[in-house]
C-alpha positions as CSV (number, residue, x, y, z in Angstrom):
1,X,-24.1,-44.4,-1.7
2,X,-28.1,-43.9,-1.2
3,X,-30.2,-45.7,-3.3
4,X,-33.1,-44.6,-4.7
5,X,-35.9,-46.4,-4.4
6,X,-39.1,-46.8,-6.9
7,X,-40.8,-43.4,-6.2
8,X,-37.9,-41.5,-6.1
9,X,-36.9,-42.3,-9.0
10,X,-40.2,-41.6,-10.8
11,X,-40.1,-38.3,-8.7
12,X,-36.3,-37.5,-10.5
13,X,-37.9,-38.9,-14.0
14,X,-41.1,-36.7,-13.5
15,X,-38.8,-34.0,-12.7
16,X,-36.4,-33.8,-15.2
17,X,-39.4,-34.4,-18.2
18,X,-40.9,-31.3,-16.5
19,X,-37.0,-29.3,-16.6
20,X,-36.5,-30.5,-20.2
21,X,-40.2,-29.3,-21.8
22,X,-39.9,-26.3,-19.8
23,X,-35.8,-26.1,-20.8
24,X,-34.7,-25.3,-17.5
25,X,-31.7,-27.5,-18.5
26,X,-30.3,-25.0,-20.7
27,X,-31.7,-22.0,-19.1
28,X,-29.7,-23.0,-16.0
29,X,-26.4,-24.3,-18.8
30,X,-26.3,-20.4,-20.1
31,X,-26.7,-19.5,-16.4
32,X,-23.2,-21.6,-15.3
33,X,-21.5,-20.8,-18.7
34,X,-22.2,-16.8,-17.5
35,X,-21.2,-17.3,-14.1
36,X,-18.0,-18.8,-15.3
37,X,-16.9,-16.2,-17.6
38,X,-17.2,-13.4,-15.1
39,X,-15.1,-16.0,-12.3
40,X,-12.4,-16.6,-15.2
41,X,-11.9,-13.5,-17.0
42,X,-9.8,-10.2,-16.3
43,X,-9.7,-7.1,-18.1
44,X,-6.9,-7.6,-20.6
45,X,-7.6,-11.9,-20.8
46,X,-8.4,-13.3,-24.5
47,X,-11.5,-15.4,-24.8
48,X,-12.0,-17.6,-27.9
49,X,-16.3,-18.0,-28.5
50,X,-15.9,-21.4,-31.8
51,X,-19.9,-21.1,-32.7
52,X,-20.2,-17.9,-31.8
53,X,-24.4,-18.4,-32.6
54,X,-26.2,-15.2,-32.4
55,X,-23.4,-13.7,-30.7
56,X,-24.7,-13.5,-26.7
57,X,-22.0,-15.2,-25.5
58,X,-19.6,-13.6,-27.4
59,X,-20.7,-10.6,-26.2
60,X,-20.1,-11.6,-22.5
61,X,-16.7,-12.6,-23.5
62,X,-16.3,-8.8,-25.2
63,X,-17.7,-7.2,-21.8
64,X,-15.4,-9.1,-19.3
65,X,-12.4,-9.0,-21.3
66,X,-12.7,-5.6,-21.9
67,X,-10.9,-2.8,-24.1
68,X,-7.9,-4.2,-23.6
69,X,-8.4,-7.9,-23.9
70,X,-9.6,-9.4,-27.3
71,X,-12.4,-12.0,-28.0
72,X,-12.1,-14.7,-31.2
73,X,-15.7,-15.5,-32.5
74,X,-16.1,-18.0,-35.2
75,X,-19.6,-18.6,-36.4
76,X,-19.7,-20.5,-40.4
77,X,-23.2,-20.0,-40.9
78,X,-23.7,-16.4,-42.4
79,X,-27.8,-15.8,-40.9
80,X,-25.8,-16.6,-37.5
81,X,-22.9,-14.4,-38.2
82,X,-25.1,-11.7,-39.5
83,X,-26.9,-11.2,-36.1
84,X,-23.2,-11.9,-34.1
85,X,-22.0,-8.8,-35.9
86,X,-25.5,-6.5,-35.3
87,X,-25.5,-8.0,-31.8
88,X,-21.9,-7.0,-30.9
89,X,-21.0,-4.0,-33.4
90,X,-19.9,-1.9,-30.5
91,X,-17.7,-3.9,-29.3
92,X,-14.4,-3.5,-30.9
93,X,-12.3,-6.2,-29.0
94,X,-14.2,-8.4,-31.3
95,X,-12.0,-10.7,-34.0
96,X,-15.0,-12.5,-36.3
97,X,-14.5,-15.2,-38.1
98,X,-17.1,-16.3,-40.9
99,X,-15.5,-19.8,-40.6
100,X,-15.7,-23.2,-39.3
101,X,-12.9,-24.4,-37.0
102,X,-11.3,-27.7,-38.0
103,X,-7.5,-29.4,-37.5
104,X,-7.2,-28.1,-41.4
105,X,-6.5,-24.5,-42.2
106,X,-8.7,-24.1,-45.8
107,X,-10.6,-27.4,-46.4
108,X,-14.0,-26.7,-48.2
109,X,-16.7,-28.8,-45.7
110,X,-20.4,-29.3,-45.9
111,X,-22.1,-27.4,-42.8
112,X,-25.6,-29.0,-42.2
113,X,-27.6,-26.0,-41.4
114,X,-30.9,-26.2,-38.9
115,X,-32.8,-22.6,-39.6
116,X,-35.3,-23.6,-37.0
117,X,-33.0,-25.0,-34.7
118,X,-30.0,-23.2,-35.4
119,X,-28.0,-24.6,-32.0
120,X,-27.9,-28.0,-33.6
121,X,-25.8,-27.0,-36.9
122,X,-22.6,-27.7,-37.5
123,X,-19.8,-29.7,-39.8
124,X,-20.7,-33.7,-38.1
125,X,-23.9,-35.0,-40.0
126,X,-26.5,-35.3,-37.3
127,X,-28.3,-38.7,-38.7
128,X,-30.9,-38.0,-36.1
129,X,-32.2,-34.5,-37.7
130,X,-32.9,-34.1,-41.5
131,X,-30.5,-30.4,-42.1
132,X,-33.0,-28.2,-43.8
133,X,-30.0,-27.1,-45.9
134,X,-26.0,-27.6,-47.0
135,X,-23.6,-25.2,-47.4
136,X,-20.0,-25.2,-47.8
137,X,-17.4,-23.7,-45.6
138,X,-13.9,-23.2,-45.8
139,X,-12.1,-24.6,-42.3
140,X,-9.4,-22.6,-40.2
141,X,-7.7,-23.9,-37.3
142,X,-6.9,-22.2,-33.9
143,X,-3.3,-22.0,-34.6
144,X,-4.4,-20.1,-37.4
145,X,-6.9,-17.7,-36.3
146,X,-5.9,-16.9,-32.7
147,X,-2.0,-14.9,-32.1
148,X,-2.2,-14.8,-28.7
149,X,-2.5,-17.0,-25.3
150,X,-5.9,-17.5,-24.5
151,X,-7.5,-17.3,-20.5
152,X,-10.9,-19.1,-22.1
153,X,-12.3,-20.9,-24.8
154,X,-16.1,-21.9,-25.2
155,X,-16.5,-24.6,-28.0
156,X,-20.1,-25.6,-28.6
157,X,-19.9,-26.9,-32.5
158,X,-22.0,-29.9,-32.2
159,X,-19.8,-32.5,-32.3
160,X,-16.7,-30.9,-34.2
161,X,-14.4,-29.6,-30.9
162,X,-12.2,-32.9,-31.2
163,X,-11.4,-32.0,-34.9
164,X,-11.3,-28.2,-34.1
165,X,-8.4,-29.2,-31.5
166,X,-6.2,-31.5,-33.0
């Protein structure tokens, strides 16, 4: 295995400080997570999108799966689920859930919302971040919420996807 040696690795650090203020990390994350649904799903395929955000990736789901396929979205916080629904109201393979996804069907949680920085909210207390707000949820589980096989599932709920799937 190659070694790096002293100015190549202040090269990769100068690098990745210039990717992450210029978030080329997670432009080039959304660009993978894309390219993966259109390689994985078929007209006809369910998709399950647990934090469903603003709804973009939802609506790639909707698009690949097409007419005939069906796409869960669960998104608890309402602003978020607001601009899901506007985002995707044409799309009717859409199932919405206003919900957070937990291993318990109807628990009432706190959900630490970030307004500004809405990617980071979510059920787990982020000790790192002061939540500009808390709100309570009620919980569904997968089992629940989804009646069919599913081809993909995208679960980005900040720290929550062990509890979401056991």
């Amino acid at each position: 295995m190659k070694q790096f040696n002293e100015i190549d690795r202040a090269e990769i650090e100068k690098t990745n400080h210039l990717f992450l203020a210029n978030d080329v990390w997670g432009a080039l994350y959304e660009e993978v997570t894309f390219a993966l649904y259109a390689a994985v799903l078929r007209p006809g395929d369910t998709a399950v999108d647990c934090g469903a955000n603003k709804g973009e990736h939802t609506a790639a789901m909707s698009r690949y799966c097409g007419e005939a396929g069906r796409v869960f979205a669960f998104e608890a916080a309402p602003e978020m689920m607001q601009k899901a629904r506007e985002l995707n109201e044409s799309n009717k393979n859409i199932v919405f859930f206003e919900q957070a996804l937990w291993n318990k069907s109807g628990e009432v949680l706190s959900f630490h919302y970030f307004p500004n920085e809405h990617g980071l909210s979510g059920l787990v207390d982020r000790n790192d971040v002061t939540a500009a707000y808390h709100f309570d949820v009620t919980t569904t589980t997968l089992d629940e919420a989804v009646d069919r096989p599913v081809q993909l599932m995208k679960l980005d709920i900040e720290g929550a996807e062990y509890h979401a799937l056991s």
